[in-house]
C-alpha positions in Angstrom: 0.0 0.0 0.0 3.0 2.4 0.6 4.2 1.6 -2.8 0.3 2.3 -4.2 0.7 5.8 -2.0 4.1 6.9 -4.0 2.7 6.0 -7.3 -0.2 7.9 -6.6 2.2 11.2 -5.8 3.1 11.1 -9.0 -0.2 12.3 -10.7 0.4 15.7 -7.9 -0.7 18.7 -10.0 -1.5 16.7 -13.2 -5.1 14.8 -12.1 -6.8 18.1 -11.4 -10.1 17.3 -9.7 -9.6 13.4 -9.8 -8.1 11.7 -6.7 -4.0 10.1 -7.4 -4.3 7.0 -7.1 -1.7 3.9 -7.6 -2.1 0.0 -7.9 0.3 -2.6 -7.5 -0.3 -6.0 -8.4 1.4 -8.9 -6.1 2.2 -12.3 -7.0 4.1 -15.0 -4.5 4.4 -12.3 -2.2 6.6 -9.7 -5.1 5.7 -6.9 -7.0 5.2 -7.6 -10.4 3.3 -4.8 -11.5 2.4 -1.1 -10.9 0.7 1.6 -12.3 -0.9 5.3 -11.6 -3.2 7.5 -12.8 -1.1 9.6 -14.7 -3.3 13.0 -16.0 -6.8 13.9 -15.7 -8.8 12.7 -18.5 -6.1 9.6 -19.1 -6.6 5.3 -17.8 -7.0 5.1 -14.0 -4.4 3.0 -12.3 -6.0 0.4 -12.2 -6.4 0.2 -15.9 -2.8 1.3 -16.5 -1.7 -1.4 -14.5 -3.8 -4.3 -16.4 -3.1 -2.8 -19.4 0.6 -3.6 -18.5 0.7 -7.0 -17.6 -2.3 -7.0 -21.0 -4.5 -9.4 -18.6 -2.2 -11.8 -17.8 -3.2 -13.0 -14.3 -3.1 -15.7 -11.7 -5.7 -16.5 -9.4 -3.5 -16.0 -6.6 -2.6 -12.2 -7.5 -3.4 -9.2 -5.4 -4.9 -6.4 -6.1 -3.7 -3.6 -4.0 -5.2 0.2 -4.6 -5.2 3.4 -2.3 -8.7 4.1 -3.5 -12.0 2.1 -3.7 -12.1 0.9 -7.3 -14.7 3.2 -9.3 -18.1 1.6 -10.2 -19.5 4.2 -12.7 -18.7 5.7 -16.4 -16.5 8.0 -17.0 -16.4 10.0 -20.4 -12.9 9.5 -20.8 -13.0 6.0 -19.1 -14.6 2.9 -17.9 -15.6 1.7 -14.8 -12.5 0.3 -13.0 -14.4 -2.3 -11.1 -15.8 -3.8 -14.8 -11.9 -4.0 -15.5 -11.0 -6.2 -12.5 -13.7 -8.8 -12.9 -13.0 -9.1 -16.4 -9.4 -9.5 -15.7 -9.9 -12.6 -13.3 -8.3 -10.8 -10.5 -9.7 -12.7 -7.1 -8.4 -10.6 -4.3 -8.1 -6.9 -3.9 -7.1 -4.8 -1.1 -7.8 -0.9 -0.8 -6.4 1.9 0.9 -9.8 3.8 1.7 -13.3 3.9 0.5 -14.2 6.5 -2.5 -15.9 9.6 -0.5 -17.9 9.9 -4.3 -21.5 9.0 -3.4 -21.5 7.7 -6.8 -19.0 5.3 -5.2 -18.7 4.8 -1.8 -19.2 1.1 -0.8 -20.7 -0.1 -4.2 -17.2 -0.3 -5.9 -16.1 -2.7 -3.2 -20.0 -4.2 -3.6 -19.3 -4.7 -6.8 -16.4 -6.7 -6.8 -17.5 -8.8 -3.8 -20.7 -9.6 -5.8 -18.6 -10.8 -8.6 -16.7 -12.6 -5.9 -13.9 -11.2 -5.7 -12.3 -11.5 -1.9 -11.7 -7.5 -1.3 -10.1 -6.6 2.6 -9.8 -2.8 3.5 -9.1 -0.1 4.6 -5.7 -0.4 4.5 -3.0 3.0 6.0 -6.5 4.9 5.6 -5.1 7.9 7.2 -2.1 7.9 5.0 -4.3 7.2 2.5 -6.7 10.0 3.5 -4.4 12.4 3.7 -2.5 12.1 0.2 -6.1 12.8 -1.0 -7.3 15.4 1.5 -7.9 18.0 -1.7 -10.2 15.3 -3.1 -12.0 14.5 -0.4 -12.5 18.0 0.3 -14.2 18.4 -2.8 -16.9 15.5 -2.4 -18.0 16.6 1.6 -17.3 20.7 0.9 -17.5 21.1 -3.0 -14.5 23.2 -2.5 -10.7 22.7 -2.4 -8.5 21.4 0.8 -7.5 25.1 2.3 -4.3 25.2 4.0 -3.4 29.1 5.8 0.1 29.7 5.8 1.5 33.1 8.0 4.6 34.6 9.0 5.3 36.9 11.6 7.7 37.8 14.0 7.9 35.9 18.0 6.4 39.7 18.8 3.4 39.6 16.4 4.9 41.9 13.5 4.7 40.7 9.9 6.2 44.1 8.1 8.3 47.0 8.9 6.6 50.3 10.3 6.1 51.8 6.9 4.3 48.8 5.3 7.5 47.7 3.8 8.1 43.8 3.2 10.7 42.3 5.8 12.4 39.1 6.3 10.4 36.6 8.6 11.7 33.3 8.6 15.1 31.7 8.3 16.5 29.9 5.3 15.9 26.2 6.6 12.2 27.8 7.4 11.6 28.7 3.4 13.1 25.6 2.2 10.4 23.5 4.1 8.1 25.9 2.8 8.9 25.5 -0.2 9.2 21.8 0.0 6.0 20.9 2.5 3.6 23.6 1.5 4.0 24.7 -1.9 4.8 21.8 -3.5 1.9 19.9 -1.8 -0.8 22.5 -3.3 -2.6 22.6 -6.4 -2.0 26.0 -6.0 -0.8 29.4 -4.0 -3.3 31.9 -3.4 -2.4 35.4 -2.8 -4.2 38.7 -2.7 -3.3 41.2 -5.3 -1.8 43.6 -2.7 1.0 40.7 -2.2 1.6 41.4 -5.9 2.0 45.2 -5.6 4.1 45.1 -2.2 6.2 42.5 -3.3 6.1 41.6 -6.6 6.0 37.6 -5.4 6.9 34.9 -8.1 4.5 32.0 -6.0 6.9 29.3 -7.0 8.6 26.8 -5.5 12.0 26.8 -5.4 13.8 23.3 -3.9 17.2 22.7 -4.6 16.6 18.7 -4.6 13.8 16.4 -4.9 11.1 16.1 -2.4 11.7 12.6 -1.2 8.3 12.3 0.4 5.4 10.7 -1.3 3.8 13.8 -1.2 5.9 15.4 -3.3 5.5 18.6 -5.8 6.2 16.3 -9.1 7.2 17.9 -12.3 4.3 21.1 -12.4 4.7 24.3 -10.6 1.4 25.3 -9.0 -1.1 27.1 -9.8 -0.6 31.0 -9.1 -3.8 32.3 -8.1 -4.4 36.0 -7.4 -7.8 37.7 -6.1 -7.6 41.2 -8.1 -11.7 42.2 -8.4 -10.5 45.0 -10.4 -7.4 44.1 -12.2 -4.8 46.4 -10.5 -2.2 43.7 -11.3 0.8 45.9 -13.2 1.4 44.1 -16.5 5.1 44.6 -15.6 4.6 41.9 -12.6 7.1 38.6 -12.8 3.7 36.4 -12.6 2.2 38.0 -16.0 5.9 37.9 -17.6 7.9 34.9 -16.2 7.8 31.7 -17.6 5.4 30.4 -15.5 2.4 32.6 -17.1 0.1 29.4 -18.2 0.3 28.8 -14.5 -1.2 31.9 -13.5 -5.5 32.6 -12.5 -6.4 36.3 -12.2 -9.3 36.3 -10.2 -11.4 39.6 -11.7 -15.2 41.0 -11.0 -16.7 41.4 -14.0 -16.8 44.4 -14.7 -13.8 44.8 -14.6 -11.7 46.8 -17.1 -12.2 44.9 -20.5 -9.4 46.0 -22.0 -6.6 45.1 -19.4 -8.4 41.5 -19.0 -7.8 40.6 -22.5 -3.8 42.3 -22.4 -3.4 40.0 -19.1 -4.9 36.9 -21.3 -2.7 37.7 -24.1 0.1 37.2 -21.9 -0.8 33.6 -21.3 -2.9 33.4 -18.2 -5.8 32.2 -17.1 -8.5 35.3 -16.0 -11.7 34.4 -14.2 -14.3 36.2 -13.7 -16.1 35.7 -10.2 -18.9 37.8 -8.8 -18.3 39.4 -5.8 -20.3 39.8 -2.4 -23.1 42.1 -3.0 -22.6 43.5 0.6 -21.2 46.7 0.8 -19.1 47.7 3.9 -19.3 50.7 5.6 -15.8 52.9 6.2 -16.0 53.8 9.9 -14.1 57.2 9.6 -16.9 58.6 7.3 -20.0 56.0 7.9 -20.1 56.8 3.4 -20.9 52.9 1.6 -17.6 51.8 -0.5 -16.8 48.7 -1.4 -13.5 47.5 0.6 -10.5 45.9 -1.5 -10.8 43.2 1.3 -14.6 42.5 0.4 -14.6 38.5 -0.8 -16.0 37.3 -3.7 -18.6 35.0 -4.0 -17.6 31.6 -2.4 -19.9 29.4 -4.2 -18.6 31.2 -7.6 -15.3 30.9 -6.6 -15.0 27.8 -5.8 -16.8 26.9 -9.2 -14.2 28.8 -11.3 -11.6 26.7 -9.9 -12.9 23.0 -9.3 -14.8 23.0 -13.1 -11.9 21.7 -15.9 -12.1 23.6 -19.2 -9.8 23.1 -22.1 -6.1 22.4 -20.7 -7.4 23.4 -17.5 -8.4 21.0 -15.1 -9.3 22.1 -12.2 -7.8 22.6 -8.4 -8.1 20.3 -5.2 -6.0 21.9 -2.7 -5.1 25.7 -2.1 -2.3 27.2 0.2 -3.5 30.4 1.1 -0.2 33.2 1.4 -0.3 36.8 1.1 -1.2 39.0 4.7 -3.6 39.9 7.0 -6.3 41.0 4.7 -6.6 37.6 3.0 -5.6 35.5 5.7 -8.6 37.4 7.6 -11.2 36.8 5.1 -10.8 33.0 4.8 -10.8 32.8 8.5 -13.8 34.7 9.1 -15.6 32.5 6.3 -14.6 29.4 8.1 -12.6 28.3 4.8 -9.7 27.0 6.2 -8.7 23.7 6.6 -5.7 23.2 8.3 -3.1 26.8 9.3 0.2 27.0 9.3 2.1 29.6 11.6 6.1 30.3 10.6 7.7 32.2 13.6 10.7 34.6 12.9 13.0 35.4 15.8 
């Protein structure tokens, strides 16, 4: 089942909306064949992996997967339960059940019904955790949010004029970089973060993540909440080469012509309505609408959880930027697990 949990890793930042997923088939007690789901839209793992050994089994051969076989069509696919009882496969074990209601249960009924001996769940929490964003997206039809701050022992996170300054250490960014970032679909950032500090939102390791969570080949996803396109089109994120990588989050009415320079650049812009609350400004009591006021979650979460074209779609989110952003997922109860780096 480890082995199954490091294959799946390998679809990180490629499956989009689908769950990673790996399968090893055992015979005599060795490994004699793996496979993974690879990209969204391509054979799930357990069809990769038949497709490898082209259906040559033995009645004594395992089965092992880190996710309940799937029991309906897929456009792209067929139902990986169909595949195993086809194959002769007599024995399957699982990591954890699929939290798809289209799922959950009547893969593994399925297969027993076609009786096939099926034992599980197997590292579950492991299991459940390498697929936390996936998850998230069945019980919460949103992405896994993870909160990530910096400040000083003393509470500061900037110098007295507003200016950035340095937080953490070295050996604090490299984990960072190596635990958070690469473990996201994508970064999320206000566009203030992009006008204070003109971020790149990459992730910069000097060596591989050895973990079986690790980043894989794809840099994240470079999301930025900018209602009304104040992005500067001389930003590294619109001119890098990381561009097909970036989502401008816009209102709609927002200006026309900087949405299309921005997409001629090569990112992604959606358009997400915002709240239609208005906050009042307590120095004047006068209705504005706040550059902190959210956009619609619902909407939001839409944007980025439906694929489209070569886009396709988020499951996990590490929130960055400051206080305004970190604030407003907080006070919406959107986050899932936080993060607090402490700089002496």
């Amino acid at each position: 089942m480890r082995r199954c949990l490091e294959l799946a890793a390998k679809g990180k930042g490629k499956t989009g909306i689908n769950p990673m997923v790996g399968a090893v088939l055992v015979r005599d007690g060795k490994m004699i064949a793996e496979g993974f789901h690879s990209e969204f839209g391509k054979s799930h793992a357990e069809l990769n992996l038949l497709e490898k050994t082209e259906y040559n089994i033995c009645s004594t051969d395992t089965l092992y997967v880190n996710l309940e076989p799937c029991c309906h069509m897929h456009k792209k696919t067929p139902p990986c339960t169909d595949m195993i009882i086809k194959s002769g496969i007599k024995h399957v074990v699982f990591g954890m059940r699929d939290p798809n209601p289209q799922v959950s249960g009547k893969g593994i009924a399925a297969l027993r019904n076609a009786g096939i001996d099926v034992a599980g769940p197997v590292l579950e929490d492991e299991c459940l955790r390498l697929n936390r964003g996936f998850v998230t997206l069945q019980k919460n039809s949103r992405p896994w949010i993870t909160l990530k701050i910096a400040r000083m022992v003393d509470g500061r996170i900037a110098n007295p004029d507003g200016s950035m300054m340095k937080i953490t250490r070295d050996d604090q960014n490299a984990w960072s970089h190596r635990c958070l970032r690469a473990r996201h679909d994508g970064i999320l950032v206000g566009v203030g973060t992009i006008l204070t500090d003109d971020s790149r939102l990459t992730v910069r390791t000097p060596t591989p993540n050895p973990s079986p969570e690790g980043g894989g080949e794809l840099q994240p996803y470079r999301i930025i909440l900018d209602a009304t396109l104040q992005i500067p089109l001389t930003a590294t994120v619109v001119g890098d080469e990381f561009v097909s990588r970036t989502i401008v989050i816009c209102a709609p009415d927002a200006d026309r012509k900087k949405k299309r320079e921005i997409e001629s650049r090569g990112l992604l812009v959606m358009e997400v309505m915002q709240e239609a609350r208005l906050r009042l400004r307590a120095t004047d009591g006068q209705a504005s609408r706040s550059h902190s006021e959210c956009f619609d979650w619902s909407e939001l979460w839409k944007a980025l959880t439906t694929p489209k074209d070569s886009f396709y779609g988020i499951s996990s989110i590490l929130v960055e930027g400051g206080p305004t952003t970190w604030q407003l997922f907080q006070k919406a109860g959107m986050v899932d697990e936080e993060v607090t780096l402490v700089g002496a």
